[in-house]
N, C-alpha and C positions, 0 to 999 in steps of 0.2 A: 454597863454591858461588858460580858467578857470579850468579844471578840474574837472567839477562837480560830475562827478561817475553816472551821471544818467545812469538807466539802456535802453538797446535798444530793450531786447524782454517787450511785444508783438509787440509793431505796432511804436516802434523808439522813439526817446525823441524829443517833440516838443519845447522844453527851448531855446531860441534865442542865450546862452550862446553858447551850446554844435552846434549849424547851426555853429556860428563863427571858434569854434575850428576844424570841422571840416574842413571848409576853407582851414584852415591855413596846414592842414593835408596833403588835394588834390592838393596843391599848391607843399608843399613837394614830394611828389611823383611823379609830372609832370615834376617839374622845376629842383630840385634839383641835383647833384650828388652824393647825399647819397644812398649806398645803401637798406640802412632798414632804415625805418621811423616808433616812437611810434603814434597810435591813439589814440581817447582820452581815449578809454579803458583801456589801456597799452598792447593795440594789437601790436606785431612787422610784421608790413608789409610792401613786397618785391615794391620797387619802380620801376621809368623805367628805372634806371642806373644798376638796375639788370638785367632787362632784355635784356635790351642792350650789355650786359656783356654776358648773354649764345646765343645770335643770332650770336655775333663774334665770340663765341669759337668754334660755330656748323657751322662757312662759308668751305662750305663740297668744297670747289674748293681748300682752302688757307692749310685745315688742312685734306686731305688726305695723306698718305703718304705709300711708297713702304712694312715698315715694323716697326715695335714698336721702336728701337732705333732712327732710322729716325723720328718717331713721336716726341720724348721726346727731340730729339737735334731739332726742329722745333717749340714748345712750353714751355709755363712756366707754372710753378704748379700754378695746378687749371685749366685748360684750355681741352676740349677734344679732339681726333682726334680720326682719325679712319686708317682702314685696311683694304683693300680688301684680298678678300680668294679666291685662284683659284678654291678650288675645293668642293665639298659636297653642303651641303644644307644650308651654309652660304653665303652672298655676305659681310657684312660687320661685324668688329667686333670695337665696338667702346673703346676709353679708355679716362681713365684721368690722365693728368699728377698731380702722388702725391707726390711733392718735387723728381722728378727725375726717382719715379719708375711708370711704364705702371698698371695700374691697370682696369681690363674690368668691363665696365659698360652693352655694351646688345650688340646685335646681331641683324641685319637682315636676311630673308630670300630670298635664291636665286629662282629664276624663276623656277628652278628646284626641289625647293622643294614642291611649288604649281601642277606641275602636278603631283607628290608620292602623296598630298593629295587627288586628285580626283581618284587614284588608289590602294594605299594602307592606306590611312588615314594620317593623323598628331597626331603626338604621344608627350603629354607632358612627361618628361626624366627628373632623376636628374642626378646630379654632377655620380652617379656608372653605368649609364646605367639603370638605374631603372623605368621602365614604367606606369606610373598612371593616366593614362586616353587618350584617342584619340578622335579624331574629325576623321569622316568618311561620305563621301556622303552616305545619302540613299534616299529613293525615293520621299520624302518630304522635302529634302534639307541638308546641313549638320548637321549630328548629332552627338552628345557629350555621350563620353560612360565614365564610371568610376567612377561617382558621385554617386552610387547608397546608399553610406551611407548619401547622401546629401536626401535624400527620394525622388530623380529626377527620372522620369521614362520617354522611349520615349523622352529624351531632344531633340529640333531643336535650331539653330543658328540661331539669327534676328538681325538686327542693328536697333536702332530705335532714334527720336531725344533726344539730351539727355543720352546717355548711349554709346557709344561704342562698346559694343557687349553684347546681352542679353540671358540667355537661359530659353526657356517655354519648360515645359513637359505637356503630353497631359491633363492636367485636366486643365492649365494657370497658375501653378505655375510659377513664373522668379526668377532668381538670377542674380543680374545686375556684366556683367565681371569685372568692373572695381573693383567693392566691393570685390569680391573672389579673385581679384590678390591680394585686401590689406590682407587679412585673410591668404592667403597664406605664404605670407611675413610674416607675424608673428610667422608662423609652425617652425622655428628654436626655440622660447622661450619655446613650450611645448616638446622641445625633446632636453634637456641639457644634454646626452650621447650622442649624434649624433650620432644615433644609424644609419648604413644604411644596406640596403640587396644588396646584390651583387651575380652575376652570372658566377664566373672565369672562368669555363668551360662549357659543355653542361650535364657536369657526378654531378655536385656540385652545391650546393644553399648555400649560406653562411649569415649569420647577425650578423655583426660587429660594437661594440659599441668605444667610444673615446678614452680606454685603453687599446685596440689590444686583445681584446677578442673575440675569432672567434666562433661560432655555426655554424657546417658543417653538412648537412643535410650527406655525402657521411657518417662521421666520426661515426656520429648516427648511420647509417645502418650495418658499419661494425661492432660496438661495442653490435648492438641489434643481429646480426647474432652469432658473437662469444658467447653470454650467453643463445642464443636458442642451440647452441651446446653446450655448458658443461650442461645446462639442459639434452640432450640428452645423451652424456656423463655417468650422474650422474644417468640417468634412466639406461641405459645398466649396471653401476656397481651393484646397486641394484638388477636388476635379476640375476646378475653373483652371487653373494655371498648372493643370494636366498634369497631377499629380496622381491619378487618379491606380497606378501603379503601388504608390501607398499605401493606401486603401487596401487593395489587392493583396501586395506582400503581408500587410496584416491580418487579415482574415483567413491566409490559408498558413501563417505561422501556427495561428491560435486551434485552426483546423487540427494540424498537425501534431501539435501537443496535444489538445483535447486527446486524440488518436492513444500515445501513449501515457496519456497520464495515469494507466492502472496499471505501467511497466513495473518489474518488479518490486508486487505488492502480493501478497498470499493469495492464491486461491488454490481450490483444488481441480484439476485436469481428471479427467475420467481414465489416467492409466496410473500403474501402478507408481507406488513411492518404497525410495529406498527402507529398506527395515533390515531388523536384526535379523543375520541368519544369511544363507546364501541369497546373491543376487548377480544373476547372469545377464551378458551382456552381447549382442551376438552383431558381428559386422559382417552385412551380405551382399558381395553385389558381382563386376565384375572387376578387374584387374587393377585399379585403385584399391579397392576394398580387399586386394590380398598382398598387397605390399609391391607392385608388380614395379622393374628397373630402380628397386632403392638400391640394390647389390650389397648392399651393407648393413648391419647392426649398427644404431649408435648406442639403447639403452641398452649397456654388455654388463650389466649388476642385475640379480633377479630383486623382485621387489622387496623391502623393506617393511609395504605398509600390508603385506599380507592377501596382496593379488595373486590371482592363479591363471592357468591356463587349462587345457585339455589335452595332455602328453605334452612332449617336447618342443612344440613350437605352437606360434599361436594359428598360424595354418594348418590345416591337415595334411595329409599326404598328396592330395590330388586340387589343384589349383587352374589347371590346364583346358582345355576344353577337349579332352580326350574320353574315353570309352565310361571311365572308371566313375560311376555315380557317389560311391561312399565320400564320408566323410575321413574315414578310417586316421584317427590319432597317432600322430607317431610314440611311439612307447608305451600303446594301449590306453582306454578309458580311466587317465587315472592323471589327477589332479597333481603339478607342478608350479613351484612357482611363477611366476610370470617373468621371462625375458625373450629379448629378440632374439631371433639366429638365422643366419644364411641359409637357403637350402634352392638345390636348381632347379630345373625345370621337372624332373622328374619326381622332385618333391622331399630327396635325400640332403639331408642336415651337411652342410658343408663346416667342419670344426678348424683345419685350417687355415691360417691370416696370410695364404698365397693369396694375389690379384689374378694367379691364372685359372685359366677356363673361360669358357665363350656361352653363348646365349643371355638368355634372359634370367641372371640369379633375382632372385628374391630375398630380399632383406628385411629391414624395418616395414612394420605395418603399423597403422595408424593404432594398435592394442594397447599396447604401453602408455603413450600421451592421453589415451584418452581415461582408461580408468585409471593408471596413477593421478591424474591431478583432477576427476570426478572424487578419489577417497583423500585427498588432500586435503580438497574444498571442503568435506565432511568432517574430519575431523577436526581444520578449524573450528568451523560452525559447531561442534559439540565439545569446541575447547579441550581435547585432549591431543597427548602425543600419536596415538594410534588408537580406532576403536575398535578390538579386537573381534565384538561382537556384528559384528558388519563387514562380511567378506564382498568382495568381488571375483567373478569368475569371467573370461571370456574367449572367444573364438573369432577366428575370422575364416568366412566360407564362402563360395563362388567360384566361377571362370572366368578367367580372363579373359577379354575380348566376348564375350557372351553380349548379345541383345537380351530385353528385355521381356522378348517371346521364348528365347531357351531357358530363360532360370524359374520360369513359371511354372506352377505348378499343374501336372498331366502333360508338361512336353516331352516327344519324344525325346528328347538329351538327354531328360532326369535328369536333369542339374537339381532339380529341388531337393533330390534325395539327400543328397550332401548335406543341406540343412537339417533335415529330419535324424538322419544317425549323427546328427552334431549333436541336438537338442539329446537324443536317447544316449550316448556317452555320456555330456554331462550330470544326465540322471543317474547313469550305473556310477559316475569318480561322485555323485555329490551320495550317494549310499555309501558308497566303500568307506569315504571320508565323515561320516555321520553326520552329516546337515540332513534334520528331517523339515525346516522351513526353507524351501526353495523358489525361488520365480525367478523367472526372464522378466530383469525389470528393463531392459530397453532394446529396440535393433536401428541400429544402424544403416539405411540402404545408401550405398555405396554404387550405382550405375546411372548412365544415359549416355554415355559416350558414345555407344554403337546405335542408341536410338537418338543422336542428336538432331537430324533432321529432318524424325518423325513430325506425323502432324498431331499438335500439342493435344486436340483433346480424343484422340484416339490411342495414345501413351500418357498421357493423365488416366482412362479408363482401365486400361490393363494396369497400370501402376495401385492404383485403388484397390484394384482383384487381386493383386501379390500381397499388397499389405492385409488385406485383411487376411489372406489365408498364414501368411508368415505370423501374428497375432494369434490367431485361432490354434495351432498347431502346437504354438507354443504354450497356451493355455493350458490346451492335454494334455503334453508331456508332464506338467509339474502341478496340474489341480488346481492352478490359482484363477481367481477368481476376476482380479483385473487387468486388463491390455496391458503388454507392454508399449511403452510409449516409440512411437514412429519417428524417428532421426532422420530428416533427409539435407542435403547439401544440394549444391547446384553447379551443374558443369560449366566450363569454362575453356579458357586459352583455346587451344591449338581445337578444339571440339564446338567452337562457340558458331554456331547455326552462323552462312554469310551474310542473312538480313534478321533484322528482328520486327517479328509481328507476333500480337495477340495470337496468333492462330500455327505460328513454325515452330516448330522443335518442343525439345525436352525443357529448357532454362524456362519457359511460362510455365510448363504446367507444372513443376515440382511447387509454383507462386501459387496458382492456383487452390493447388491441395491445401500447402499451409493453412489460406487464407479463411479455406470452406472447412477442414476437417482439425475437431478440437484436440485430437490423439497424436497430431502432425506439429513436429516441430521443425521450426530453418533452424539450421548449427552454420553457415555458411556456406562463403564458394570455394569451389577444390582449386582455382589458381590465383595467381595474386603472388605466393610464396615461390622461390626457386624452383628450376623444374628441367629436365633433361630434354620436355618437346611435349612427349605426351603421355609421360608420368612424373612425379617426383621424384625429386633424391629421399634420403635415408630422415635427414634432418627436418623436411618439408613435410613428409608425415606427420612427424611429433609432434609439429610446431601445429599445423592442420587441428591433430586431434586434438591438443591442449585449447583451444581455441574454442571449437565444437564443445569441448566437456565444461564451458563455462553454460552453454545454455542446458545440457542434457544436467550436467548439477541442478539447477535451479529448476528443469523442473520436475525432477526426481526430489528435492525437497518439496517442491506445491509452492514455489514462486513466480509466477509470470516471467516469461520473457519475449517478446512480441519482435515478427522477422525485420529488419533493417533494410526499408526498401526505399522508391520513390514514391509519393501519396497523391500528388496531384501536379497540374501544371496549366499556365494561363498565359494565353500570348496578350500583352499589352503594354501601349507606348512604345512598341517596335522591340520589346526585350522578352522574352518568356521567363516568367517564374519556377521553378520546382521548387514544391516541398516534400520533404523525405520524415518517415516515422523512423526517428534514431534515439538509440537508444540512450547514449550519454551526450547531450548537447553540451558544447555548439558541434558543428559540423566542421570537420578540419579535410586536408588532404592528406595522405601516407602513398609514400612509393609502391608499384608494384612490379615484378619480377616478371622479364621476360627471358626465358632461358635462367643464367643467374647474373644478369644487367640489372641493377633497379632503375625503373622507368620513373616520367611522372609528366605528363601530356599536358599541355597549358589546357585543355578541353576537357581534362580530366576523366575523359571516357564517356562525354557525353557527345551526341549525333541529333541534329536538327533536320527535318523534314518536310517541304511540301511541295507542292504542285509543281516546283520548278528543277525540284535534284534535294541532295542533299549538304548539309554544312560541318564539316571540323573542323580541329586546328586552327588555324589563323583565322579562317572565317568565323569564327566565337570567341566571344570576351567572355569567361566566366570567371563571377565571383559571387563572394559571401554575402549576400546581404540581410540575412538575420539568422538566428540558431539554428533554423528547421530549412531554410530556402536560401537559394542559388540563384544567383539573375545569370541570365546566357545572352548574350546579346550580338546577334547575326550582323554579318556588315551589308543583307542587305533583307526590303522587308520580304515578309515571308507572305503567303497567297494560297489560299485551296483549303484544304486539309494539311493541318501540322499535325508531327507526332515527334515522340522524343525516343532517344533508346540511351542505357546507359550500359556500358559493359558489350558493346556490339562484334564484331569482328573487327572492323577498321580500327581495334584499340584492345587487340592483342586477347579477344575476349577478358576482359577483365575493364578494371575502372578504380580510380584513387580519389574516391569519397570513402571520407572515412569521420569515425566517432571521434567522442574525446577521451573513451575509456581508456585508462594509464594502467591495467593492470600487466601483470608481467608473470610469465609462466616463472614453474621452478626450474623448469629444463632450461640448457644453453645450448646452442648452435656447438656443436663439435664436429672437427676435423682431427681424424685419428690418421689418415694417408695409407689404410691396411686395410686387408680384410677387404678389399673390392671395393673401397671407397672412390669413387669417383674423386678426381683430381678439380673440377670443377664445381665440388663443397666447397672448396677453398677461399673462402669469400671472407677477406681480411675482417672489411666493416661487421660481419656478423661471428665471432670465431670469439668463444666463452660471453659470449651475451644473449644475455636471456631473451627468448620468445616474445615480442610485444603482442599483448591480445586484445588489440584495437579489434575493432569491428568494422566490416566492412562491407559498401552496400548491395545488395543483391543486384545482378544483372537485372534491367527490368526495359519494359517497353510501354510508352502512354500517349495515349491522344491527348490533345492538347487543346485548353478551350479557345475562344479568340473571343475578345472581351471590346 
C-alpha cells in the first residue's frame, strides 16, 4: 500500500495511489478472514468475518436456552444467548458468555408489556426502581414526559427514515433517539459516587452514594421534629424561671426588623425622581425654614457642583410677616449661583463682615446643605466628578413666626403668594436660562413651631390641605406630571409640647402623615444640633440639612428610606421593653445639644408613665438589650395604664437614641468670628470636623402593653 496520508474530508482524495489502496482494503474486508482490517487512514474496520461471527452467536433457534448455566454449558466466551422469562414485562433477556460467567446484555419486551403502554405508560427505570421518564398515549400519539430539563415541551414520538425513533415537541424541536441513548450511556462518567435515590418503603425517600452513605428523608423529619421540641421545651423553661421577657425581647426585635427589612432597597414612590435637566427644590415654612437668628454665612464659596438659586440670596426679599405677599427675588428672576448671604430684617443683603447692627439678621439657611450634598450623593452614585446634566435649583420662602393657618392657602395674610411668584420666577430664570425640562422635584415643609400645641389631628388636617395645594401648584407651574415629594421634620427643643400624647401637638402628627401618606417623607428633628434657644446658629443649618438630604437623596433616587422611630413597647418582669425601627442597627446613643452644651441623660430621653405620676432620670435603668430594643427598668412597679414618651419636654425636647450610621457630611463645623457670627459657634470639640449624620429617633409617644 502507498500510504499517502492524504486527507479524505471534503469531497475524498482523487490520487490514483489512495483508489489502489483502497482496493486492496475492500478486498480485505470481503474476502478475507480477518476480523479488523487497517484502511488507509489507520482506520480499524470491522470486516464480514465479524459480522459473520455475531449472525452465528445471535442464531436465536441454536443459542436459546432453558436458563443461564444451560446457556454458558452450550457456548464459548464471547458468544451470546439468551433466556426466556415466564413472567412480567420481559420475553427475553440476553447474555454473553465471559470466559464462563453470564453477563446481561439487554432485554426484550413481552406482548404484555405493550398493552401497560397504551394504559398505563412505559416508564424508563434504573437499576433502584427509580423512575425518570414515561412514554404515554395521548391524543396526538405517544408522548414523552421527563425531559423537561432537556427544554422539551409537548414531546410526540415519530419514526422517520434515518433515525430510529425521534422526539418533536410542539415548536419542531427533535432529539434523534438514537443520539440520547449514546448521552445516556455516558451519565455513569458524570456521577463517580454512584449516587442513587431509592424508595424502600412508602414512609421513606432515601439517597445513597458509593460508600453506604444514606440520607433518609424519614430520618430528617424525625431529627427536625425532635429540635422543634426541645425548642419548645426550652421556651416552657424560660417562662418557668420567668424568663418570660425573653421571649418577649425576641419577638418584637424580630418585629422590628421584619418592619425595616425593605430599608433601603429600590422602589418607586409616587413623586418625582431626580432627572436630567432642571430640578427645583422649594423650602417653605416659617422662620426655620428661612434661616431665621443664624446671623451669619458659613457656605461663603458659591457652588462648584452647579446649584443655583433664584437672584441674590436664597430668600426673597420678604421673609417677615409683614404686608408684602411677593416673593420678589433680590436682583430679579434670574438664576445665580448658589451661596449664603446675610441680609436684615428688612430683607437687604448685608455685604459687610461688621458684627454691628441689632435685630434679627438672617444668615445661613438650610439651602446650601441640603442640595450641595443631595448633587454630591448623585454624582457619587453616577460615578462622576460633576454631572452637569442634572442641575438643582432652590429657594427658601415663608414667614417667620407664621402659624400654620397664615401660610395656607386663601388666608388673609397671603403668605401663600410668596410661594406662588417663587414657583413663577423660577419658571421666568429657568426660560431665560434655557432649561426646557423642569420640575419641582421636592418641598421641604419647614413649620409647627407656632402650632406646637395644637391639637394633633386638627393640624395633621390642615397640614394635609397645604401639602396637597403646595404639590398641586407646583405641578402647573412646570406641567410635570409627578408630585413633588413632601419633606417634613419634626419640631423639637424649646417648642416640644409640655406633655406628650397621641392626641397634643404638632411632633404626632407630622408621625402620623409619614406613617399614612406614601408622598411623605421624615428627614428628621430640627433640634438635637446647637442652637441659640429657638433657632439655630449658622453651622446647625447645614449640619440639619446635610442630614435630611441623605433621606430626600434616596428617595429622589427610588430608594426606601423608612422614618426612625419607636415601634412598640411591653411592660414585663417589672422592666418595659421598646423597640424602634432603625435604620442602621444596632442602636447606640449620641449626645444632644442643649443651647451649645452637649447633653446625654442616663434616661436617654425617655419618660415612663402610669397611674401613679411619672419616671426619669434616676428613677430608670436604661439599656441596650438587642439591636432594635431598649429595656427601661423603673425602680418601682408600674400600675394602670403605662405609656412611654421619648423626646418629651422634661428632656430638652429632644432624646440621644441614635443609629450606627457612620456617615459624615462634606461640610465641617466652621467658626469664622465675622460677619455676625455668634461668639457661641465657638465650640472647640466641633471646629473643622465634619457633620456626623447619625440618625436620630423621632420624638414619639406609646402605649404600652402589660404582659
Amino acid at each position: 500500500m502507498y500510504n499517502t496520508n492524504n486527507p479524505v474530508e471534503p469531497n475524498g482524495s482523487s490520487d490514483p495511489r489512495d483508489l489502489g489502496d483502497n482496493a486492496q482494503v475492500l478486498d480485505l474486508l470481503l474476502n478475507s478472514s480477518q476480523i479488523e482490517v487497517v484502511g488507509r487512514t489507520g482506520k480499524k474496520l470491522k470486516g464480514i468475518a465479524a459480522l459473520q461471527e455475531i449472525i452465528t452467536s445471535l442464531d436465536l433457534g441454536s443459542f436459546t436456552f432453558a436458563d443461564t448455566a444451560a446457556g454458558l454449558a452450550g457456548t464459548s466466551s464471547g458468544q451470546y444467548f439468551r433466556v426466556p422469562q415466564s413472567s412480567g414485562y420481559t420475553s427475553f433477556i440476553y447474555y454473553v458468555n465471559n470466559n464462563g460467567a453470564a453477563n446481561e446484555v439487554s432485554r426484550t419486551m413481552s406482548s404484555n408489556s405493550f398493552k401497560d403502554v397504551l394504559n398505563d405508560g412505559f416508564y424508563f427505570t434504573d437499576s433502584e426502581g427509580f423512575n425518570f421518564a414515561a412514554i404515554k398515549m395521548g391524543e396526538r400519539g405517544p408522548t414523552l414526559s421527563g425531559l423537561s430539563e432537556l427544554g422539551l415541551k409537548d414531546v410526540r414520538l415519530v419514526t422517520k427514515q434515518g433515525s430510529l425513533l425521534s422526539f418533536f415537541d410542539a415548536e419542531g424541536f427533535e432529539v434523534d433517539f438514537t443520539v440520547l441513548l449514546s448521552q445516556m450511556a455516558e451519565m455513569d462518567s458524570l456521577n463517580p459516587h454512584k449516587v442513587s435515590i431509592r424508595n424502600p418503603d412508602k414512609d421513606d425517600f432515601q439517597i445513597k452514594d458509593n460508600e453506604g452513605f444514606v440520607l433518609s428523608l424519614e430520618k430528617l423529619n424525625k431529627v427536625s421534629d425532635e429540635k422543634v421540641q426541645a425548642a419548645n421545651d426550652a421556651i416552657a423553661s424560660l417562662k418557668e424561671g420567668g424568663s418570660t421577657s425573653a421571649i418577649v425581647a425576641m419577638q418584637m426585635e424580630l418585629a422590628a426588623q421584619s418592619a425595616m427589612q425593605d430599608n433601603f432597597t429600590p422602589y418607586d414612590p409616587p413623586v418625582a425622581r431626580l432627572k436630567k435637566g432642571l430640578n427645583i427644590v422649594i423650602i417653605f415654612g416659617q422662620s426655620l425654614g428661612v434661616g431665621a437668628q443664624s446671623y451669619t454665612a458659613v457656605t461663603r464659596s458659591a457652588s462648584t457642583l452647579g446649584n443655583l438659586m433664584l437672584g441674590r440670596s436664597p430668600r426673597g426679599q420678604h421673609s417677615e410677616m409683614t404686608s408684602d405677599v411677593n416673593f420678589d427675588a433680590l436682583g430679579g428672576n434670574v438664576y445665580y449661583p448658589l451661596v449664603e448671604c446675610r441680609q436684615s430684617n428688612d430683607g437687604a443683603i448685608i455685604t459687610d463682615a461688621s458684627n454691628a447692627g441689632s435685630g434679627e439678621f438672617f444668615g445661613e439657611t438650610m439651602l446650601s446643605g441640603f442640595l450641595e450634598s443631595i448633587k454630591r450623593l448623585h454624582n457619587r452614585d453616577a460615578g462622576v466628578s460633576n454631572d452637569d446634566t442634572v442641575v438643582l435649583a432652590g429657594s427658601c420662602v415663608g414667614a417667620a413666626g407664621s402659624s400654620i393657618e397664615k401660610l395656607s392657602k386663601g388666608a388673609s395674610e397671603n403668605y401663600y403668594n410668596r410661594y406662588l411668584t417663587c414657583l413663577a420666577g423660577h419658571m421666568e430664570a429657568a426660560k431665560a436660562a434655557g432649561y426646557t425640562d423642569v420640575q419641582v422635584a421636592g418641598i421641604m415643609y419647614i413649620q409647627g413651631e407656632n402650632n406646637a400645641w395644637s391639637d394633633t389631628a386638627d393640624y395633621q388636617s390642615k397640614l394635609l390641605t397645604l401639602k396637597g395645594n403646595l404639590q398641586a401648584d407646583a405641578m402647573d407651574a412646570t406641567g410635570q406630571k409627578d408630585k413633588p415629594g413632601f419633606f417634613l421634620y419634626q419640631i423639637g427643643g424649646t417648642y416640644q409640647p409640655d406633655t406628650m400624647t397621641l392626641t397634643s401637638g404638632a411632633p404626632m402628627a407630622y408621625m402620623n402623615i409619614v406613617k399614612e401618606h406614601s408622598d411623605v417623607f421624615f428627614v428628621g428633628n430640627e433640634f438635637g444640633y446647637p442652637n441659640i434657644g429657638a433657632h439655630m446658629y449658622a453651622n446647625s443649618y447645614r449640619w440639619f440639612a446635610s442630614r435630611a438630604a441623605k433621606v430626600a437623596f434616596n428617595t429622589l433616587k427610588g430608594i426606601r428610606h423608612k422614618e426612625f422611630r419607636p415601634f412598640d413597647a411591653a411592660y414585663v418582669n417589672g422592666s418595659v421593653l421598646v423597640s424602634f425601627m432603625v435604620p442602621s442597627p444596632p442602636l447606640t446613643t449620641k449626645d444632644y445639644y442643649v443651647l451649645n452644651a452637649a447633653t446625654q441623660r442616663t434616661d436617654h430621653g425617655i419618660t415612663l408613665s402610669d397611674a401613679n405620676g411619672s419616671l426619669i432620670g434616676d428613677d430608670l435603668t436604661v439599656s441596650l438589650y438587642s439591636p432594635c430594643v431598649l429595656k427601661v427598668t423603673p425602680k418601682r412597679a408600674l400600675s394602670g395604664a403605662i405609656s412611654l414618651s421619648v423626646g418629651d419636654k422634661s428632656h430638652d425636647g429632644c432624646n440621644s437614641i441614635a443609629d450606627s450610621d457612620d456617615q459624615l457630611s462634606r461640610f465641617t463645623w466652621q467658626y469664622y468670628g465675622d460677619a455676625g457670627q455668634r461668639e457661641e459657634e465657638n465650640i472647640a470639640a466641633l471646629i473643622n470636623q465634619p457633620y456626623p449624620l447619625f440618625n436620630r429617633s423621632a420624638n414619639y409617644y406609646l402605649n404600652v402593653r402589660t404582659l
